[in-house]
C-alpha positions, 0 to 999 in steps of 0.5 A: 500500500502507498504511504500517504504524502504529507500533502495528501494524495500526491500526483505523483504518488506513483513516483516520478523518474529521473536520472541526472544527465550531468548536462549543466541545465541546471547549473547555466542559464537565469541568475539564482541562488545555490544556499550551501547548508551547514557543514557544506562549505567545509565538505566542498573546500576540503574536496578542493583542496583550500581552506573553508576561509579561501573558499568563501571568499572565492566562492560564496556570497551573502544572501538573505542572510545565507550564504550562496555559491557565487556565478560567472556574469552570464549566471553559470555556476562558478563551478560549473566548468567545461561542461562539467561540475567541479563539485559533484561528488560533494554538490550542495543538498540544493542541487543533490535534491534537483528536481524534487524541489517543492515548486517542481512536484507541485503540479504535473504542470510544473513538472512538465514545465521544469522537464522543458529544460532538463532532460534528465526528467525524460526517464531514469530511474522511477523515485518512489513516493517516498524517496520523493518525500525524503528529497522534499523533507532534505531541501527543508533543512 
């Protein structure tokens, strides 16, 4: 029997497939944010090889009272180099949870409207109800 999500019966509720293709999508394109949780502008400087001071000097910046990875002018990520990620084994909670943010599974619509411009979203893997909750509940901190 499927879990009821804490939203209620979920569209999504026989789960949403996905596989990320590593494309940069994501990571290029509207200027935004990238909030680092707490611990991970340790874990990212030390996968680096710099201090945590050096890292956010160079790459962070204030927003919001958070702090943010900071962007090229034509709003990549600063780590987002080569068509690759710099960071990907140690990314923040933010872009490990992609897609399943809270606006995207709001509705099939937005789901659709965000797979526009991901192709990962095309197929992949099928994340459970579950595993989708626990992604949702992640990004909340």
């Amino acid at each position: 029997m499927t879990k009821m999500s804490s939203r209620g019966e979920a569209w999504y509720g026989s789960g949403l497939r996905f596989r990320c293709r590593r494309c940069g999508a994501c990571c290029t394109g509207e200027p935004g944010y990238v909030f680092l949780a707490r611990g991970e502008a340790a874990v990212i400087a030390s996968h680096l090889g710099i201090t945590v001071n050096i890292f956010r000097e160079r790459c962070t910046r204030r927003a919001d009272a958070r702090t943010s990875l900071t962007e090229e002018t034509d709003g990549r990520c600063v780590f987002f180099r080569g068509e690759r990620c710099l960071i990907y084994p140690v990314r923040p909670v933010q872009c490990r949870t992609f897609p399943f943010w809270e606006w995207n599974v709001g509705s099939r619509e937005n789901w659709e409207q965000t797979a526009r411009d991901c192709p990962g979203m095309e197929g992949g893997r099928l994340f459970t109800l579950e595993e989708i909750e626990e992604l949702l509940a992640a990004r909340q901190g």
